[in-house]
C-alpha positions as CSV (number, residue, x, y, z in Angstrom):
1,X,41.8,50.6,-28.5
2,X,40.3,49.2,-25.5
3,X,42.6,48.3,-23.0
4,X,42.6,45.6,-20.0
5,X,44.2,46.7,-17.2
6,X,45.3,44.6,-13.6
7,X,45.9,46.6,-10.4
8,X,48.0,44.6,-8.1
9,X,47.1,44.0,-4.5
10,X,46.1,47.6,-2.7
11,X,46.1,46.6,1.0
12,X,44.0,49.4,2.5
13,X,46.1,52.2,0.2
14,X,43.0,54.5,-0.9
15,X,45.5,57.5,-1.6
16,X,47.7,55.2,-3.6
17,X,44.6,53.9,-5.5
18,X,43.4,57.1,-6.3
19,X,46.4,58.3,-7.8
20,X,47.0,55.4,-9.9
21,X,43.6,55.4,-10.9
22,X,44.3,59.6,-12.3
23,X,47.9,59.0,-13.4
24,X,46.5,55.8,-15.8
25,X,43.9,58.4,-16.9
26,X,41.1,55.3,-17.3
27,X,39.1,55.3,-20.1
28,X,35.3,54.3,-20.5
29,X,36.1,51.3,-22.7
30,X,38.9,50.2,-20.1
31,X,38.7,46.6,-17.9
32,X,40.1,47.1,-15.1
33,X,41.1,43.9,-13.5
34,X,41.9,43.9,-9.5
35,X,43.6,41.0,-8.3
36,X,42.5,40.9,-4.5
37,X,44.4,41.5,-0.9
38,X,41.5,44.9,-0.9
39,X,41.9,44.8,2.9
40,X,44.4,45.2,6.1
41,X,48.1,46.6,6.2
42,X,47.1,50.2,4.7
43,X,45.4,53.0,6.6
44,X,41.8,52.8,4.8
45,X,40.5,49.5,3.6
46,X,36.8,50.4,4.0
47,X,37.6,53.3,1.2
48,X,39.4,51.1,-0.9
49,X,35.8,48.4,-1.0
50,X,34.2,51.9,-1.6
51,X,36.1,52.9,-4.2
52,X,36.1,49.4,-5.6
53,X,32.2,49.1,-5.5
54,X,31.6,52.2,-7.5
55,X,33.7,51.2,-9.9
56,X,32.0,47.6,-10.1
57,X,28.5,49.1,-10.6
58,X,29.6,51.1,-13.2
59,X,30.2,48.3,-15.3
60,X,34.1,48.5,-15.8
61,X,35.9,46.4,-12.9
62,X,36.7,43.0,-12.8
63,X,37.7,42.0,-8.8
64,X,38.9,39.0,-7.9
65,X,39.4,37.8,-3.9
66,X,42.9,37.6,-2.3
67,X,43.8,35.7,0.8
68,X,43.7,38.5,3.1
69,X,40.0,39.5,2.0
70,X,39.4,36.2,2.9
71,X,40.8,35.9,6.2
72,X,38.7,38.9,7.2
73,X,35.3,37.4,6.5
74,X,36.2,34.4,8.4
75,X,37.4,36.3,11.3
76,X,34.2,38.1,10.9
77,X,32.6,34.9,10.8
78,X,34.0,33.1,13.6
79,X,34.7,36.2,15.7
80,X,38.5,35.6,16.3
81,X,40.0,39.0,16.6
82,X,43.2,38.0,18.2
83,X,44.3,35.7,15.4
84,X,45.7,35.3,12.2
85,X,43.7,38.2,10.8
86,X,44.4,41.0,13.3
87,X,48.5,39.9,13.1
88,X,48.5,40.1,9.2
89,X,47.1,43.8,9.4
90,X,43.7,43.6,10.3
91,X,43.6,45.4,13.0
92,X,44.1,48.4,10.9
93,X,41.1,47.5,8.7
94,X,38.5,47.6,11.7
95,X,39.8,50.9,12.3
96,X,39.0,52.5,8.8
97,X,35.4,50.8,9.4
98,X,35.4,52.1,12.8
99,X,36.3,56.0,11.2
100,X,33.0,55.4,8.8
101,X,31.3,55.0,12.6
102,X,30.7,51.0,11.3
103,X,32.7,48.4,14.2
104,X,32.7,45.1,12.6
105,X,33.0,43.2,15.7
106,X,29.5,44.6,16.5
107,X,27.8,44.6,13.2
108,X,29.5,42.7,10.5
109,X,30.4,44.6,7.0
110,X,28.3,47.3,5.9
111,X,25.5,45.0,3.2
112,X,27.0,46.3,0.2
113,X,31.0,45.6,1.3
114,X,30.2,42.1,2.4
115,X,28.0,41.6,-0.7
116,X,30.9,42.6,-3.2
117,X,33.4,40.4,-1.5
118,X,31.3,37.3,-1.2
119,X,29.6,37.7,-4.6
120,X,30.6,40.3,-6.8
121,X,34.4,39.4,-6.6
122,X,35.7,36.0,-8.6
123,X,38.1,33.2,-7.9
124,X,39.4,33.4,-11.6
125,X,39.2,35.8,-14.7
126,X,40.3,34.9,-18.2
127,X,40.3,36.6,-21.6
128,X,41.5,35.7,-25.3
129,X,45.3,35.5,-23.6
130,X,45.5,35.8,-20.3
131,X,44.4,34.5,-17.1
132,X,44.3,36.5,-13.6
133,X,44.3,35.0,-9.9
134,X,45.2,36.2,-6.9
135,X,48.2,33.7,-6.3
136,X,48.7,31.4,-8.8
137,X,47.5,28.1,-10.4
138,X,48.2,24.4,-11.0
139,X,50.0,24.7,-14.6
140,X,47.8,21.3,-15.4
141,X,44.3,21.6,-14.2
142,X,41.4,23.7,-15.7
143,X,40.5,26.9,-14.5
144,X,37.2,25.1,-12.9
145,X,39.1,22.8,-11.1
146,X,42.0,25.1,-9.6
147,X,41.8,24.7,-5.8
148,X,41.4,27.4,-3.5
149,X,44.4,26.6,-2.2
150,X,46.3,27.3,-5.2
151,X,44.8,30.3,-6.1
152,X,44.7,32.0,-2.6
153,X,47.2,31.2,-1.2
154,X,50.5,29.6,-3.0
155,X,53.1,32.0,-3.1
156,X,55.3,32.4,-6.5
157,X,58.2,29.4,-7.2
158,X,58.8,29.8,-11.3
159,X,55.7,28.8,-12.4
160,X,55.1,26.7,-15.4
161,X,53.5,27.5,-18.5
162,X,50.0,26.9,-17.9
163,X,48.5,23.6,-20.2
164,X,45.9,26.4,-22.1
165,X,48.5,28.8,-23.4
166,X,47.5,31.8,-21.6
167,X,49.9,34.0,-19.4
168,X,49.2,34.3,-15.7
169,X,49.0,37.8,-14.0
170,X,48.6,37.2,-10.3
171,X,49.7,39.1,-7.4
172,X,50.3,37.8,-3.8
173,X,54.1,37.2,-3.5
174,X,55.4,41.0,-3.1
175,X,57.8,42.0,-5.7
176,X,60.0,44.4,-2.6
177,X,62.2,45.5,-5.5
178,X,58.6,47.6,-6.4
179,X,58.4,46.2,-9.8
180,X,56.5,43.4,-11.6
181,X,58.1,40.1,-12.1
182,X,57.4,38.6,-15.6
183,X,59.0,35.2,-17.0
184,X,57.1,35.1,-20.0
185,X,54.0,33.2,-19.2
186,X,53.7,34.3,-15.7
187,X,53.4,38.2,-14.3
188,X,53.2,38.8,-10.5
189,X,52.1,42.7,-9.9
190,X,52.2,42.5,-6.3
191,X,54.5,45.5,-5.7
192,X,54.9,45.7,-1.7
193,X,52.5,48.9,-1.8
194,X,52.9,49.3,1.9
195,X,56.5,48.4,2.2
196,X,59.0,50.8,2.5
197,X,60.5,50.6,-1.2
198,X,57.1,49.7,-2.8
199,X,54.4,50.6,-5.1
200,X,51.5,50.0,-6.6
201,X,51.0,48.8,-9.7
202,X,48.8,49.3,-12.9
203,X,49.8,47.0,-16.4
204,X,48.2,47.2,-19.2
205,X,48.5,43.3,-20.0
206,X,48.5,43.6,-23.6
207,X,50.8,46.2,-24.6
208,X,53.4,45.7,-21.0
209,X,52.6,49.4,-20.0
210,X,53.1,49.9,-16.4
211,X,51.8,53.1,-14.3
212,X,53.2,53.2,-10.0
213,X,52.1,55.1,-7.1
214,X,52.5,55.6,-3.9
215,X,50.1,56.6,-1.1
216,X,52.6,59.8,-0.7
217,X,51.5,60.9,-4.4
218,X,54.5,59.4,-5.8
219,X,54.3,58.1,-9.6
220,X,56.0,57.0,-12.2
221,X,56.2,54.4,-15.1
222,X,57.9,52.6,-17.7
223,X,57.6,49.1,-19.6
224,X,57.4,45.6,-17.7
225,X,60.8,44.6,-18.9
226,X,62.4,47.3,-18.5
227,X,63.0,48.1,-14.6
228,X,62.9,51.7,-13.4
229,X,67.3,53.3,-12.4
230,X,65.4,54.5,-10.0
């Protein structure tokens, strides 16, 4: 059967990703669903848009934008390199784009990496049952009206059931215990890859799979409500 898989925030973990992506052994018919924060904290963000962008033109990724994607293209924008952006981890993005030989203070994104985050990438994805964002949503407004706000940026207090029935899966508010939180109609998969106690995190949404790495190589996995001894 087809599956639909969501890939919690990556941060600049390429190494991680890669392993993940092997351990979950993905399948043609998979959709793989990738709920944003691409960029900054990790030691390669420009390989993680790489990796992303293959996967996008070959027809089987879903990305959404997260905050921190975000707050890179207006820092590119605006040109503040001191700010927000470069406390929150950014300063380790320019230097994965400045290994490719690419400085963004110079010369922007690469085309293609400024073209996936600013077009390819969505606010909101829904299916038949679910519904993914970055952060989370207004349980009483319509998918088309959920602010940015909301969706970028609100970190995780119990949600409520959302008014259309469908279950959240959102990253954004890291899970430092390195598993995903689920109550029900909610599922955070943000799983503090770059903290010290952290992983990545694959789910397969309908069936509560869950596959972990880490960049060291690291896996392991279990069942979302069942949490690892370990």
């Amino acid at each position: 059967m087809p599956r639909t898989l969501a890939i919690g925030d990556i941060h600049g973990h390429l190494d991680a990703l890669e392993t993940l992506a092997e351990f979950v052994s993905l399948r043609s018919d998979d959709t793989l669903v990738t709920v944003g924060d691409y960029v900054d904290r990790g030691p390669d963000s420009a390989g993680v848009i790489e990796w992303l962008i293959r996967e996008f033109d070959e027809g089987q990724l879903v990305p959404l934008r997260g905050n921190h994607d975000i707050m890179m293209l207006d820092s590119l924008d605006v040109g503040d390199w001191e700010g927000d952006w470069k406390s929150f981890g950014g300063d380790k993005t320019l230097k994965s784009y400045r290994r490719l030989g690419f400085d963004p203070k110079k010369d922007g994104l690469p085309e293609r990496h400024r073209r996936f985050l600013d077009s390819d990438c969505q606010k909101i994805h829904v299916t038949d049952h679910h519904f993914f964002v970055h952060a989370n949503a207004h349980y009483d407004m319509p998918f088309d009206d959920q602010p940015d706000s909301q969706v970028y940026w609100e970190k995780w207090f119990d949600p409520p059931p959302h008014v259309s029935g469908k279950t959240m899966v959102c990253g954004h508010t890291a899970q430092k215990n390195g598993w995903p939180l689920t109550i029900g109609h909610a599922i955070c998969i943000d799983t503090w890859v770059y903290g010290k106690t952290g992983w990545l995190t694959c789910l397969d949404v309908e069936s509560g799979e869950v596959w972990q790495a880490r960049e060291s190589g690291e896996t392991r996995s279990g069942w979302l409500d069942q949490e690892p001894d370990d």
